[in-house]
N, C-alpha and C positions, 0 to 999 in steps of 0.2 A: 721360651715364649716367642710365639708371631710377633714381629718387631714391623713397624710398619711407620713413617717419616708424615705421614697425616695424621691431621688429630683424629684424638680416636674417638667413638660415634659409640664401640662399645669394648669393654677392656676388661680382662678376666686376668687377676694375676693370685696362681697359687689357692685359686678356689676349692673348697673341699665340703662337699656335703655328705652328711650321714644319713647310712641307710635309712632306709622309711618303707612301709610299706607298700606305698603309692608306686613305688620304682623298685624295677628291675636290679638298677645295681645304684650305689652311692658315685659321690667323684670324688676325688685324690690330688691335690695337686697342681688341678688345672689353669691353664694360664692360656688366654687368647687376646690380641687387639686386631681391632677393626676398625680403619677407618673408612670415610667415603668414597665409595664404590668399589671398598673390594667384598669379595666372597670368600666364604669359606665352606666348605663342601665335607662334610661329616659322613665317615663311613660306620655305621655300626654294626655290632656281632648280630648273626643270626638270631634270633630268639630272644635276646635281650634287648628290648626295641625301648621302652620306657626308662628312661633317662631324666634327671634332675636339668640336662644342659640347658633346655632352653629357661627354664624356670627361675634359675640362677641368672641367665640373661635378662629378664626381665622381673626381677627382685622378689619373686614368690618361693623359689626353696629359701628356705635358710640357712645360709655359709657359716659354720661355725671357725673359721680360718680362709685369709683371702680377702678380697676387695673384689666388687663386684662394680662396675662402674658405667651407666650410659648417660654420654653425653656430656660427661664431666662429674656427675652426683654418681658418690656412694650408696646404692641404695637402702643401706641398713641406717645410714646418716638423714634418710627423706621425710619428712613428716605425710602421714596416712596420706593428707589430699594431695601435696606435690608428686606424689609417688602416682599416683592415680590419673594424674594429669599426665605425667611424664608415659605411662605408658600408654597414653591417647596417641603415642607418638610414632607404637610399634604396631606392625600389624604378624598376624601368624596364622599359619596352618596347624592345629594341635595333631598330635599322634593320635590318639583314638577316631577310628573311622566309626560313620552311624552317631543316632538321635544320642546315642547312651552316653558319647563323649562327646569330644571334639569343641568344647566352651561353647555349647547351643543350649540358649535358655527356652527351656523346655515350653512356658509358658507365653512364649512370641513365637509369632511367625518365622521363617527363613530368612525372609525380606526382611523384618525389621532385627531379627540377631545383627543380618548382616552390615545395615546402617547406622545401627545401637550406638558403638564406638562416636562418630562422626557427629549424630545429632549430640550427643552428650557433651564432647569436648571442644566443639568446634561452633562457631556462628554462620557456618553456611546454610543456604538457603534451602531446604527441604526437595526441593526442585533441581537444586545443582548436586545435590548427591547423590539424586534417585537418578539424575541423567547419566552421572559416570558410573553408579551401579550397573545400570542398563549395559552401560557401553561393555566394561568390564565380564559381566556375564554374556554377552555375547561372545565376544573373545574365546572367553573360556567354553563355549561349548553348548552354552543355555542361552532358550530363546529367551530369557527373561528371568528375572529370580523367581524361587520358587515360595508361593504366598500362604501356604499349609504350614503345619507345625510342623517343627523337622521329626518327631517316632512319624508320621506321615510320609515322607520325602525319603524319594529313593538316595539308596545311599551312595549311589555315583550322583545323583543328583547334588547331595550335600558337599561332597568333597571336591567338586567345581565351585560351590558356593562359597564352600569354603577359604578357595585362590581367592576370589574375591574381594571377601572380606579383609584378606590379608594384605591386598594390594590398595584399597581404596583409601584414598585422603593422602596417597605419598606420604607414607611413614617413613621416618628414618630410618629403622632398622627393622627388616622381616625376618620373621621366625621358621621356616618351613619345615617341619616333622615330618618326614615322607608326605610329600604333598601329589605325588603320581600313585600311592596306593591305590587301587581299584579300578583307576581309570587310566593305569600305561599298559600304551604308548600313547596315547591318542591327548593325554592333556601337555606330554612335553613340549611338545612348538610352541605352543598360547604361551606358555609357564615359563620357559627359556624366552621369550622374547617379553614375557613381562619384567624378569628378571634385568635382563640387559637394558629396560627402559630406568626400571627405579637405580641401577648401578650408573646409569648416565647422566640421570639428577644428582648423585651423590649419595644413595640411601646402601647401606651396608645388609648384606646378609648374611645368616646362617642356614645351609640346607642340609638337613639329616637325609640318610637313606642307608635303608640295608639292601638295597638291589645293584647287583654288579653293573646291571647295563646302564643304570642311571650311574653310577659312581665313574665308570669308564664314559658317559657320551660328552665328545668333545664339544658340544654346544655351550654347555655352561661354564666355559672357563675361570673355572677357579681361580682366587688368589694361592688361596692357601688349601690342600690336602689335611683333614686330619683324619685318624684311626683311632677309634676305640677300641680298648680293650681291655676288659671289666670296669674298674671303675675311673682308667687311665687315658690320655689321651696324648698320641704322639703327632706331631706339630711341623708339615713340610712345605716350603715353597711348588706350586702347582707341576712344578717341571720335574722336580724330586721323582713324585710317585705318579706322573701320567700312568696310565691304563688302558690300552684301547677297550672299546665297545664289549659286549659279551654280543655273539652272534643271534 
């Protein structure tokens, strides 16, 4: 297991989920901690891209062996509404790119998916969260969020929306499932330097990817390397397995 001298923000020991149809593959075993501001940088197998990992991170697979742990709570220990609360606290990019996935409720706008989280769990002002939305979707590449339903909203349009949402309100811990699909190269500078902002607050990430050139670019300095392979995952300090670039 990733051993790491800060407390941990999120802490996976010996987690193990069973297959399910929703995924690709089960997990086995797994053990990760994280604390503030490091990263860990998830390499997955080609073609097997849907994974229980983040799900377990944020207490929706159910670990039949293992502790799952952010911020200190067990999630399996949370009651319904603390648990609920608790992950007002995470923000993510989900793996499915398009309307069909990606936690976009079908029935709101983009704009408001992507505020949903903040107005719900938080007392800020309606006005200070539409200001850093703005801000943030600029950043990322939009003149503005996009105010259609997302089956409407191009789908490179959602998957900037979707960095967004996952960065707004400084979450503790982000989730990033290939968060460059459809739109690399062109959203990594925004993404890497959003990255390195929430890691300089103190907010911990995990960022999936099956693309080499992202797994090798030395912008996002990893703490931690890890490697999937089927439903396993091997666990290296950044300097371990550096990679240069793919050309």
């Amino acid at each position: 297991m990733a051993e790491s001298k800060a407390k941990a923000i999120l802490e996976l020991t010996g987690v193990t989920v069973e297959a399910d149809p929703a995924y690709d593959s089960p997990l086995w075993n797994v053990s990760l901690r994280l604390g503030p501001g490091e990263l860990a940088l998830v390499r997955l197998e080609r073609g097997a891209v849907r994974l229980p990992l983040a799900d377990a991170a944020e207490g929706l697979a159910e670990h039949y062996d293992g502790t799952a742990t952010f911020l200190g709570r067990e999630w399996r220990t949370v009651p319904a509404g603390e648990g609920a609360a608790l992950r007002g606290r995470i923000g993510r990019v989900f793996d499915a790119v398009g309307a069909a996935g990606a936690g976009w409720v079908s029935h709101l706008d983009v704009d408001e998916n992507v505020m949903l989280a903040q107005r719900h769990h938080t007392r800020r002002p309606s006005a200070e969260i539409e200001a850093e939305a703005a801000k943030l979707a600029r950043m990322f590449g939009l003149p503005g969020l996009p105010r259609g339903r997302p089956a409407l909203a191009r789908v490179t349009d959602l998957q900037r929306a979707s960095c967004v949402r996952a960065f707004l309100g400084a979450p503790d811990l982000i989730l990033l499932e290939r968060p460059a699909q459809g739109v690399y190269p062109e959203i990594m500078a925004p993404l890497i330097n959003a990255v390195r902002s929430a890691r300089g607050r103190g907010a911990a990430v995990m960022w999936l990817t099956d693309t080499p050139a992202v797994w090798g670019d030395r912008g996002i300095r990893p703490t931690w390397r890890c490697v999937m392979s089927g439903s396993q995952m091997l666990v290296l300090p950044a300097e371990e397995a550096a990679e240069p670039a793919a050309p």
